[in-house]
MIKOL-356280 format. One line per field, with one value per residue (C-alpha): residue number from 1; x, y, z. Coordinates in steps of 0.1 Angstrom, whole numbers, m for minus. Layout:
BEGIN
i NUM/...
X X/...
Y Y/...
Z Z/...
This chain:
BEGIN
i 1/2/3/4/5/6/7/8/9/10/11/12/13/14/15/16/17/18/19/20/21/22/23/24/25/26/27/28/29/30/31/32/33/34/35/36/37/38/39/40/41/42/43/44/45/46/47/48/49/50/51/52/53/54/55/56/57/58/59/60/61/62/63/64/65/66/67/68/69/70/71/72/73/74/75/76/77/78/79/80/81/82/83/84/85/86/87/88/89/90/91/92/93/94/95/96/97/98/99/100/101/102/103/104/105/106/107/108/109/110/111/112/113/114/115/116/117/118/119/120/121/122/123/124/125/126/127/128/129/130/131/132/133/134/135/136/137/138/139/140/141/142/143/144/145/146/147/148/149/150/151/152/153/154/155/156/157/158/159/160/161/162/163/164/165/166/167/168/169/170/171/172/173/174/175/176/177/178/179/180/181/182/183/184/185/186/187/188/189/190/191/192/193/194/195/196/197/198/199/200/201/202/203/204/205/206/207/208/209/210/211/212/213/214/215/216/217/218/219/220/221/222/223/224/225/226/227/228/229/230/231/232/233/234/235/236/237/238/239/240/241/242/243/244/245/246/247/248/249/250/251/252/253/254/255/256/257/258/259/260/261/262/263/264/265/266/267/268/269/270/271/272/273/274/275/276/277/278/279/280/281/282/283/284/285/286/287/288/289/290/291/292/293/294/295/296/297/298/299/300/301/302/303/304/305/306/307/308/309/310/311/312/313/314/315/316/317/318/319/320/321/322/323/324/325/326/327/328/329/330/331/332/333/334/335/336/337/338/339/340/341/342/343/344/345/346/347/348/349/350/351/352/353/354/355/356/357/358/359/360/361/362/363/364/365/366/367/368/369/370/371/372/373/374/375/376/377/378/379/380/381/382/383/384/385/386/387/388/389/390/391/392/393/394/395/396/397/398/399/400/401/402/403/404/405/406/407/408/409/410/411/412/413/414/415/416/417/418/419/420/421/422/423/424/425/426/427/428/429/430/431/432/433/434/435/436/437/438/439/440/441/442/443/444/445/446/447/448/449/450/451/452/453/454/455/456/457/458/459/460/461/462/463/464/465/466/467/468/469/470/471/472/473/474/475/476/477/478/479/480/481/482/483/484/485/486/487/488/489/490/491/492/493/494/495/496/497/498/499/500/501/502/503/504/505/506/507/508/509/510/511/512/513/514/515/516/517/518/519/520/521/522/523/524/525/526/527/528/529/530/531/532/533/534/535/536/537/538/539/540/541/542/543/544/545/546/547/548/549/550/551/552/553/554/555/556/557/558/559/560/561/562/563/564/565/566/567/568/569/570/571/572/573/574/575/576/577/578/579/580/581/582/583/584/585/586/587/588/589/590/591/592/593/594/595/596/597/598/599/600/601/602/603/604/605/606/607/608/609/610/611/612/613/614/615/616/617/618/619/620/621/622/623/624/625/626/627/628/629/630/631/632/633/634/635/636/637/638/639/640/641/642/643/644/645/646/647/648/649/650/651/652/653/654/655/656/657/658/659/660/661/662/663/664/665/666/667/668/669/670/671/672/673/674/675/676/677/678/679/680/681/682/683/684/685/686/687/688/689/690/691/692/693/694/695/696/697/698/699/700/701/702/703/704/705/706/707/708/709/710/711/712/713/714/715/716/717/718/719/720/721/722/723/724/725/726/727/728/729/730/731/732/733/734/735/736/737/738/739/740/741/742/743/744/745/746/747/748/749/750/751/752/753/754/755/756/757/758/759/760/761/762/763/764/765/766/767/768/769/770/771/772/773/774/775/776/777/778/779/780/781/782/783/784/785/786/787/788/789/790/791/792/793/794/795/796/797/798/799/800/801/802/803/804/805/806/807/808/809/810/811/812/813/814/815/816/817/818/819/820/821/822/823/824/825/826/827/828/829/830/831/832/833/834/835/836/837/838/839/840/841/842/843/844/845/846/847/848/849/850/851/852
X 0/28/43/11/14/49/29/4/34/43/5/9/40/31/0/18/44/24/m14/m13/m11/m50/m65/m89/m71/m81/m119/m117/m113/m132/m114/m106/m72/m49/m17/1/22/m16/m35/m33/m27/8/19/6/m25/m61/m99/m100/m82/m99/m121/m93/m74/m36/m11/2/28/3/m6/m31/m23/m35/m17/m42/m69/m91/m76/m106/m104/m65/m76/m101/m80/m59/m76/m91/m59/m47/m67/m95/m95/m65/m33/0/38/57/73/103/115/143/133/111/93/80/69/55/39/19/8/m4/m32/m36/m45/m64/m98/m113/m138/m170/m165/m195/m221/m207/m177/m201/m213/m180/m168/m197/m197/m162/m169/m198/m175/m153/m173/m202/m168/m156/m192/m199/m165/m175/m211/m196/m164/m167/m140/m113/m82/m83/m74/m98/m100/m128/m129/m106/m122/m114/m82/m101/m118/m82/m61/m89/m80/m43/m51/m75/m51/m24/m45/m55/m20/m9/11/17/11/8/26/18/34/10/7/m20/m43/m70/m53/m77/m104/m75/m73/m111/m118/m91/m66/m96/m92/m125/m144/m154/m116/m110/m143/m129/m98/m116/m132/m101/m112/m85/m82/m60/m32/m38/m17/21/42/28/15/10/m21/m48/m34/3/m2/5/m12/m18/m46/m61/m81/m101/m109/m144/m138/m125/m90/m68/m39/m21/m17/6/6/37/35/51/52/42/74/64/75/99/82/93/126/114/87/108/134/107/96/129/132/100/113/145/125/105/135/122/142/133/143/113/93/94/89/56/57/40/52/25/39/10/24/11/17/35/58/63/81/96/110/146/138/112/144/163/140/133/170/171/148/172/203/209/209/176/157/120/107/90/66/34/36/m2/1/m30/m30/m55/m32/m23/2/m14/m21/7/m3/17/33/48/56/76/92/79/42/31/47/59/86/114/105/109/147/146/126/93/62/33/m6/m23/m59/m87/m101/m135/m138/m135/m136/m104/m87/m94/m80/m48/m42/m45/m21/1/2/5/36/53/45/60/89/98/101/87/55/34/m4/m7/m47/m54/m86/m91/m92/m127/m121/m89/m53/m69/m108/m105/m86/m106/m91/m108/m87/m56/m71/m105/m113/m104/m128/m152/m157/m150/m183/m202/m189/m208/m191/m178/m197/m231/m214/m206/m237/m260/m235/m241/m283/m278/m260/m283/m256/m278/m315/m320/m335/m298/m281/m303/m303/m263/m262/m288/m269/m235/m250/m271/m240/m219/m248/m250/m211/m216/m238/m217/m189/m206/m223/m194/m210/m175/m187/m170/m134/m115/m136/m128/m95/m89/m69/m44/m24/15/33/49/77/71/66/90/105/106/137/147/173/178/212/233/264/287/321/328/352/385/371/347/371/404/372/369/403/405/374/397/427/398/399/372/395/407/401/433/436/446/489/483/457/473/491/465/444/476/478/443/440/475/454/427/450/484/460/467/438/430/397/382/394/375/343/345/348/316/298/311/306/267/263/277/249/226/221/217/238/235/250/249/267/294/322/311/326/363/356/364/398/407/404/371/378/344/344/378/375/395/425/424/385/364/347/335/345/332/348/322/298/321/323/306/275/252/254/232/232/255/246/273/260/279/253/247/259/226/225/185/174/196/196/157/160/184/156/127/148/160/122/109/136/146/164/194/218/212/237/243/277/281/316/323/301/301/275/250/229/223/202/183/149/148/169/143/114/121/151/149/111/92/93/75/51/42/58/80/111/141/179/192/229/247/286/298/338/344/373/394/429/431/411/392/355/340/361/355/328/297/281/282/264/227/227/233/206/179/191/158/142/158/151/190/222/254/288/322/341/386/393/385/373/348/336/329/312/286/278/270/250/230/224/205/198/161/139/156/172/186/226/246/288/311/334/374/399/433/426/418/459/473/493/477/440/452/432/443/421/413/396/374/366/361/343/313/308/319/303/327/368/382/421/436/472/473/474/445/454/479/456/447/428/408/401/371/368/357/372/403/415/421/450/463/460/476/508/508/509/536/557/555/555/524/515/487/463/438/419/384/369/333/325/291/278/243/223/253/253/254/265/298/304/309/325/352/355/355/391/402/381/386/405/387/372/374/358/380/371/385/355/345/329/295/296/308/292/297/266/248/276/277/242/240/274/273/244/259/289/276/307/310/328/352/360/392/381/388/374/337/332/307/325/339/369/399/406/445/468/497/467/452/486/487/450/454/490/473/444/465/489/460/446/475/486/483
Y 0/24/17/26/67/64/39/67/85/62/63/101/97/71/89/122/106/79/88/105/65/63/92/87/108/93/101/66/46/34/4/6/18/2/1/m18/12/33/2/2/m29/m28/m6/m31/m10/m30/m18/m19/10/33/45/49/86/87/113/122/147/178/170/192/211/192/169/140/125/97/72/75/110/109/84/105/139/121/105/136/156/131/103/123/139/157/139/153/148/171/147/146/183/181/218/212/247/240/204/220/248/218/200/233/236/202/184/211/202/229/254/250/274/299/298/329/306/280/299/315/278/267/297/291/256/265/289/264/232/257/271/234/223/257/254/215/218/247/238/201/183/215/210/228/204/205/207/181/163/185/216/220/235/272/270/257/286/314/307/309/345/355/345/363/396/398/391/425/403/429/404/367/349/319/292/266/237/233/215/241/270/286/279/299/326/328/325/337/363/380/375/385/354/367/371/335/325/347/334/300/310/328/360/374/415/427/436/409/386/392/382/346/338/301/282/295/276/286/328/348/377/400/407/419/394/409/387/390/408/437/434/429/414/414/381/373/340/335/324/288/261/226/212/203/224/241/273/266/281/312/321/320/343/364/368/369/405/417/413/432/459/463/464/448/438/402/411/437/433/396/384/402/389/352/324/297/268/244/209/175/148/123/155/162/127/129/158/163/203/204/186/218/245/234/229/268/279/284/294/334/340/327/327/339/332/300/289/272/240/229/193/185/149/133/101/93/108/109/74/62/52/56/22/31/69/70/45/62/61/97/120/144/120/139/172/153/156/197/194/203/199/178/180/153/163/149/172/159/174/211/224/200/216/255/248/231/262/283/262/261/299/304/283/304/332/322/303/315/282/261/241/214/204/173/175/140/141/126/135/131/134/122/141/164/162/144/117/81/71/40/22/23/30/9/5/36/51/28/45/79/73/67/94/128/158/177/204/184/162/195/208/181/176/209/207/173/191/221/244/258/258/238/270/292/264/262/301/300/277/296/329/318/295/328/350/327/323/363/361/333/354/388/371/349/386/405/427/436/457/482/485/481/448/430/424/429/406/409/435/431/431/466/450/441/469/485/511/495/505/529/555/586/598/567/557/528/548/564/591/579/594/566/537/556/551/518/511/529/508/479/494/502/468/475/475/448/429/406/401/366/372/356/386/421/415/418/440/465/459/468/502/508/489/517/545/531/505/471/465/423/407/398/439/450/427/447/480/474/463/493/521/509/507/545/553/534/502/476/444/410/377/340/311/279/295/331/350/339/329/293/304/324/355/376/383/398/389/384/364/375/351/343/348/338/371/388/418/431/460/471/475/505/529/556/569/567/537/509/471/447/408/385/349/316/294/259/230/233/248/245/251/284/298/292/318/347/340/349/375/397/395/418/434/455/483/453/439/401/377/339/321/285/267/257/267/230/225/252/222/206/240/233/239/272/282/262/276/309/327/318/322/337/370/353/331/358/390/387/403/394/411/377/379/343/340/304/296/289/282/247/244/207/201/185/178/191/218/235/241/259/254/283/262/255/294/304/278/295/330/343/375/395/374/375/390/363/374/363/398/397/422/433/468/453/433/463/481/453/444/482/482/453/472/502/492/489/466/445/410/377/382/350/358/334/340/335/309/315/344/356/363/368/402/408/412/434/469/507/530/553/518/522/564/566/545/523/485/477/446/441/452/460/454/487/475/463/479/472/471/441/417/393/369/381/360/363/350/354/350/336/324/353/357/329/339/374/352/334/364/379/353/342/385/380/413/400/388/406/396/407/398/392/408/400/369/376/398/404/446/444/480/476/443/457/491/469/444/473/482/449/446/418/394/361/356/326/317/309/289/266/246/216/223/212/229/268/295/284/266/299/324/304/313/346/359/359/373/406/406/395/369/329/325/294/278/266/247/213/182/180/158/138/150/191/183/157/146/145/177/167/159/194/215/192/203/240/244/225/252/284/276/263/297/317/288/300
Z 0/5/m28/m47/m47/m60/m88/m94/m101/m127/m145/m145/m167/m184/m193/m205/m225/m246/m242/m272/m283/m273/m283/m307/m333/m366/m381/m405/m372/m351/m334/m296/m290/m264/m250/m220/m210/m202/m186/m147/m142/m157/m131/m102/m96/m97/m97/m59/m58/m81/m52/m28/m23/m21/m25/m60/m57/m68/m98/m110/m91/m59/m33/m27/m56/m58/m79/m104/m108/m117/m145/m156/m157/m174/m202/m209/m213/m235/m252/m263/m296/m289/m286/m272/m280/m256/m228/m253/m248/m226/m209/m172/m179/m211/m199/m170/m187/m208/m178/m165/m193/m203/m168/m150/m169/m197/m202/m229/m259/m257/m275/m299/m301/m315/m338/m351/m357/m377/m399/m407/m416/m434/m454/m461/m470/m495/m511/m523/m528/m553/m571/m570/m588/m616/m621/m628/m633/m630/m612/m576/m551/m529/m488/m486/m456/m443/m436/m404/m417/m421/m383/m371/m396/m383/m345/m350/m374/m341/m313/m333/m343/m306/m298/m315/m341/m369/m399/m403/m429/m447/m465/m482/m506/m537/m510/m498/m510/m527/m495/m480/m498/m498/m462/m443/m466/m478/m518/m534/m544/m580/m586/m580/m600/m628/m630/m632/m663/m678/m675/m648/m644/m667/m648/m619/m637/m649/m673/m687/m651/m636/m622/m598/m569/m569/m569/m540/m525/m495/m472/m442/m417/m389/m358/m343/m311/m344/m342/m376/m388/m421/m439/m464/m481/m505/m538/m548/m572/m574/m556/m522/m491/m515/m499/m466/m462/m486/m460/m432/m451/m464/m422/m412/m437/m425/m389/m397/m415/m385/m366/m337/m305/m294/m262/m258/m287/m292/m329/m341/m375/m374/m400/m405/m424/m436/m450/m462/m448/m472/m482/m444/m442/m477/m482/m468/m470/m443/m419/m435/m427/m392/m384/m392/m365/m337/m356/m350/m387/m396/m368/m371/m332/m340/m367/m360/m386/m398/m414/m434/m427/m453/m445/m484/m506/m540/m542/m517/m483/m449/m449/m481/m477/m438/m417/m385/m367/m374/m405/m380/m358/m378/m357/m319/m327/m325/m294/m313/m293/m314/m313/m328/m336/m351/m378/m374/m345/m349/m315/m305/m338/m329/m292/m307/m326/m296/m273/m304/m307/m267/m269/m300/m276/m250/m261/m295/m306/m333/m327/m348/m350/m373/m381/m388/m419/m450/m486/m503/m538/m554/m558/m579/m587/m620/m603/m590/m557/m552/m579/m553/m519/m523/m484/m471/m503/m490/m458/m470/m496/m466/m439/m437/m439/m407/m409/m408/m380/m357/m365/m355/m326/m315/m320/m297/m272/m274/m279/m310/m328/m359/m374/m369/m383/m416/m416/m414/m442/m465/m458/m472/m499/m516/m510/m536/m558/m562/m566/m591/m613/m610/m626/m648/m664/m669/m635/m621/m592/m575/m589/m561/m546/m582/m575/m532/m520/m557/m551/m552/m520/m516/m516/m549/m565/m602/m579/m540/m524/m551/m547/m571/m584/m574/m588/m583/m578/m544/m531/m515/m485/m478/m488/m465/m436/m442/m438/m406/m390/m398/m376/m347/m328/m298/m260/m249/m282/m290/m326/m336/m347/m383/m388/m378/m404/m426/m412/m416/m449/m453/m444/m466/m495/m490/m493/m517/m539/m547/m533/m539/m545/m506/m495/m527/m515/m484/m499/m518/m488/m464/m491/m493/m455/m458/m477/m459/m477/m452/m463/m454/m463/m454/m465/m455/m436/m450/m424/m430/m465/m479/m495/m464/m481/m466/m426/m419/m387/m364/m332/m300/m300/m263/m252/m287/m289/m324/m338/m372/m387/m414/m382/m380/m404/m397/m370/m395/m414/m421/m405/m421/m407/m421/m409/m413/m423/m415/m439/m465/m498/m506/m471/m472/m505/m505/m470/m485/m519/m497/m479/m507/m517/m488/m491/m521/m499/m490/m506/m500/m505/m504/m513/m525/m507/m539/m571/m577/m546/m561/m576/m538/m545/m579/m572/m556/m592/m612/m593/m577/m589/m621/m634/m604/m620/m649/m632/m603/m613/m578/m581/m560/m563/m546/m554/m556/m552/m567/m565/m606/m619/m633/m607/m606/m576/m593/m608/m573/m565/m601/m618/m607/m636/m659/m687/m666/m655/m692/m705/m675/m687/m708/m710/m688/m659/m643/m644/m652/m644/m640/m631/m636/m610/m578/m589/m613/m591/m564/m591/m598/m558/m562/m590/m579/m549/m569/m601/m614/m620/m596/m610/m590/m599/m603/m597/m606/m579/m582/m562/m574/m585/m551/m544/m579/m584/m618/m606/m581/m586/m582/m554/m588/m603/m574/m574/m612/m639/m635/m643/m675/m691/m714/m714/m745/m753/m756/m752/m789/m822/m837/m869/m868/m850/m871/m837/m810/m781/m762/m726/m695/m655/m646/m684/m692/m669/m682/m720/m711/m691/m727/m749/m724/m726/m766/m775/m796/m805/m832/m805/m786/m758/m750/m714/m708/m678/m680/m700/m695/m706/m733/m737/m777/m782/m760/m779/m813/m795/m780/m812/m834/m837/m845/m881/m902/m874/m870/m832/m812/m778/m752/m721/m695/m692/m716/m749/m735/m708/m697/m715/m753/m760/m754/m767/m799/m809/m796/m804/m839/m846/m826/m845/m877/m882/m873/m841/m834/m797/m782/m751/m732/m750/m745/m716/m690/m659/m654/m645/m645/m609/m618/m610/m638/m664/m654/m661/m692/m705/m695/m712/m743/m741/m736/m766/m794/m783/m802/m829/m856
């Protein structure tokens, strides 16, 4: 008898670490659910003692219970419809803080709360069921049997607008977008009936647009005690959670543009994520994204994650799509609390939200509520499900929505009259009708109410961010200051020996020249923070720089401290945030994507380790930076630094991949560059800083380069002159050249060594400072003095790859002559992995380049 309190004890935890095992979570179930761990008997407790009180340690908040009434507490906290993960988290207060609202019983909604959570299901379900009956047949993936999602969304929105949060942010798949944008960001329904019959606004769409369900917009939801919110919901394609780590950058800019203090103001922009649950497990990206929400540089002050659980992937099932019980087991690692709710009932789904939004609030961390529903029609609504998943289609035929299941629950409860439920019904079914017959008519309404909900993101629009009379040469004045910030160490701050030296040689660089390629990086970055562009960049090792060559950031040789000289400069300037990031590419350059998005008054960088690892990072090119300006009209001055060039280290440590940029480049849609020298490189990080309409910029970045003598620049290349696209040879007369050679980067060192060395003085060489888009004009300026020589293409890279397959359509037709190419072999991989067969192929190059 003495040992049974301390076995109580036992129950208790057992309760709150695996009831979420028997809560009756899943609305296609109905078999009992059982485990060993919950049943009293395993912990040597019988019936006989049910009736008896004993001790338990305060639980809920009291020092002695009746056996029976511990059971019960407990089973209502967790094996209802609600069940929770959270005994994982190794933290006592935020264990505690769940036991404190799980196990002290709950209130009833009220009546008004009733009410509220039928209309929205009543919104939601006569949406799909209208679209449903006109639209037969058309694509829209719809949120049947999951409409719980909008009463569930609407009481994170509420919580939040009460809450003060300043805007909420969201990040969803196909599945129930449009409900979403209907419902909850305030789109105007006749705009999405119109786009369903092809008539869209002029001027809602951009460029050649994309499909109803992948467009973005911006609204404003108001809660219905009055208070508002913004919402945001980002555009994104059909690659699942691909949008993840774009939303949280996009917050993350929003946050920073604020310039709110976590300390004081907390995070008052909101991301909510909403996944699926076969692409929760799948996708290696939603491990990526969640691994970012404690770093410094991405943090956002916890998301609240929605999975919409319909329990099949398309037409995969569970057993075939994760290795783990639920779809969320990936997120217990990051110490990610878990609600498991049953979507049919809607109450249980609207309190989840709240908890999960009270937790964000108060621990800034990421939170989860897996809303376990079904899918009613197939993958998309011209799809038959039964062929694959023929018992589960079974039950779904016969299973009645959850909006006639709440509302007959509430009649039987008495919560509300059969005559307000018909008359909340009738009311939204006539609104749609007379929205139906508006579009259907041509009857546009008010101007303004056509297309609410459509308009760009500020952020977004020609002329965001723009500054007047800008130019990308500075005065000596500002570069001699950034030299002297470098010779400022705070007190007490011991600079590590192998640096001083450097550091020195810096603030000479700024006054005497020879300024190398990582000093002129940091003069571009300091001159903008003078005049007030903020700047920041993430990437692998980005504060030192892979090739040892940036020294953003110095540590204090004896206690680890940071010092950053650009922070600075002057009183006045702007932030600079340079962020090593962790070890992801698609995660990361999906964040400083969504980032430079919001905002087009930074300069937003990312940098590859090596080039060669961009491709880890293919689908936010393929998908965002690439063609989002197309498909959304969303701009984005993302600037990408990728190591290029062929040393022998390699066919990883070479080749970024000049060939798949050049293929992408198309109308307009990004800048491609591979600058020689330090001072052309500063004058395109300041271009891309001001320049108008704002395009992602791809830089292929030097290695060797980064210490040769030759590519050293003067402090006049960096007071006079602008970016120059392409460099003419002005060291040769032009009328005994009988070749010129054009090339880009670091081959042209090697050419110029060549022509040096052999005294050809019947070659020129012409550098591409820009591949893409080419600048025509300067073209035939800089070819013009050499008329009648034959041109060649000169590159390091293989013949299929590089920039020739797209130089040698568009180059001739700009110069109005054939154009020949001296390059390695075509080949299957960049590079040889052999240093002596490296030297061989690059000598072999360099001399077929001048053979005559």
């Amino acid at each position: 008898e003495l040992a049974k309190p301390a076995r109580i004890a036992e129950l208790i935890h057992a309760y709150r670490s695996r009831g979420h095992l028997m809560a009756d979570v899943d609305p296609l179930s109905s078999r009992p659910r059982r485990h060993p761990d919950l049943d009293v008997q395993t912990h040597g407790l019988t019936l006989w003692d049910l009736d008896r009180i004993y001790s338990t340690g305060g639980f809920a908040g009291k020092q002695r219970w009746k056996m029976r009434e511990v059971l019960g507490r407990l089973r209502d906290a967790y094996c209802r419809t609600v069940g929770v993960e959270y005994m994982h988290i190794a933290d006592r207060a935020q264990r505690a803080w769940f036991q404190e609202r799980l196990e002290h019983g709950y209130t009833k909604p009220s009546r008004e709360e009733h009410l509220r959570i039928l209309g929205r299901l009543n919104a939601a379900e006569a949406f799909e069921a209208f679209l449903q009956t006109k639209y037969v047949g058309q694509k829209r993936f719809s949120l049947e049997g999951g409409e719980s999602l909008i009463p569930l969304l609407d009481a994170v929105l509420s919580s939040a607008a009460r809450s003060g949060i300043h805007e909420v942010c969201i990040g969803i798949a196909h599945r129930g977008r449009l409900n979403v944008l209907a419902n909850l960001a305030g789109k105007s329904y006749s705009q999405i009936f119109s786009e369903f019959d092809g008539t869209a606004v002029p001027g809602s769409v951009q460029g050649s647009g994309d499909v109803k369900y992948h467009l973005g917009t911006e609204g404003v939801f108001t809660a219905d005690t009055g208070e508002t919110t913004k919402v945001y919901l980002a555009a994104n394609p059909s690659h699942l959670e691909a949008v993840n780590p774009v939303l949280e950058g996009i917050v993350r800019a929003k946050l920073d543009a604020l310039g709110a203090d976590p300390a004081t103001d907390g995070y008052p922009i909101l991301p909510v994520l909403v996944h699926g649950d076969a692409a929760f497990a799948g996708q290696g990206i939603v491990q990526e994204t969640l691994n970012m929400a404690q770093l410094r540089g991405y943090k956002t002050g916890g998301t609240v994650h929605v999975v919409i659980n319909n329990q099949v992937g398309f037409t995969t099932g569970p057993q075939d799509s994760r290795s783990t019980r639920y779809c969320t087991d990936i997120a217990k690692g990051f110490q990610i609390p878990i609600f498991h709710v049953n979507g049919d009932d809607p109450e249980a789904c609207v309190r989840a939200a709240r908890r999960a939004f009270e937790y964000r609030e108060a621990f800034g961390r990421d939170v989860i509520v897996d809303m376990v529903c079904y899918r009613r029609r197939g993958h998309n609504e011209g799809d038959d499900p039964s062929m694959t998943q023929p018992r589960m289609y079974d039950l779904i035929e016969t299973k009645r929505s959850v909006r006639h299941l709440y509302t007959e629950a509430l009649i039987r409860r008495g919560d509300i009259t059969d005559e307000e439920a018909e008359q909340m019904s009738q009311d939204y079914l006539s609104q749609l009708e007379r929205v139906f017959l508006e579009t259907r008519e041509g009857f546009t309404g008010a101007q303004d109410e056509t297309v609410a909900g459509l308009e760009m993101p500020s952020s977004q629009s020609s002329d965001a961010g723009v500054m007047v009379g800008w130019q990308t040469s500075v005065s000596p004045q500002q570069i001699e200051r950034i030299g002297r910030a470098h010779m400022r160490p705070p007190e007490g701050f011991s600079v590590h020996p192998k640096l001083s030296k450097l550091l020195e040689k810096r603030e000479s660089m700024s006054r005497e020249g020879g300024i190398d390629w990582g000093y002129g990086e940091l003069l571009a970055f300091g001159s903008l923070l003078q005049e007030g562009v903020p700047v920041r960049m993430a990437g692998q090792d980005a504060r030192r720089g892979t090739f040892v060559q940036r020294h953003a950031v110095l540590h204090d040789r004896s206690t680890g401290s940071e010092w950053t000289p650009l922070m600075y400069v002057a009183s006045d300037q702007a932030r600079i945030n340079i962020y090593d990031s962790h070890l992801s590419e698609y995660g990361c350059l999906g964040f400083e994507y969504g980032y430079s998005v919001e905002r087009p008054d930074a300069l937003v960088i990312w940098e590859a380790q090596f080039g060669d690892f961009v491709n880890g990072a293919q689908t936010i090119i393929d998908e965002f930076i690439s063609s989002a300006e197309q498909k959304w009209g969303q701009s984005s001055s993302v600037v990408m630094l990728l190591p290029h060039g062929f040393e022998g280290q390699g066919p990883d440590h070479s080749s970024a991949r000049v060939e798949r940029f050049m293929q992408m480049a198309a109308e307009d849609n990004m800048v491609v560059s591979m600058p020689s020298t330090p001072a052309s490189y500063f004058h395109l990080l300041r271009r891309q800083a001001y320049a108008r309409p704002r395009k992602p910029l791809v830089v292929f970045t030097p290695k060797s380069m980064l210490r040769l003598k030759a590519a050293a620049s003067d402090v006049a290349d960096f007071t006079q002159g602008t970016f120059r696209e392409i460099i003419g040879d002005d060291t040769v007369e032009g009328s005994e050249v009988t070749r010129v050679l054009m090339c880009a980067g670091k081959v042209y060192y090697d050419l110029l060594a060549q022509r040096e060395k052999t005294g050809d003085t019947s070659t020129a060489i012409v550098r591409f400072e820009q591949l893409y888009p080419l600048n025509d004009e300067r073209i035939r300026e800089a070819l013009a003095p050499f008329d009648g020589a034959e041109f060649m293409w000169v590159q390091e890279e293989p013949q299929n790859q590089g920039a020739w397959a797209k130089m040698s359509l568009s180059l001739p037709q700009v110069v109005g002559h054939t154009i020949s190419v001296i390059s390695r072999p075509a080949a299957a991989s960049p590079a040889s992995g052999l240093a002596s067969r490296h030297h061989q192929e690059q000598a072999d190059l360099v001399t077929r380049a001048f053979d005559r």
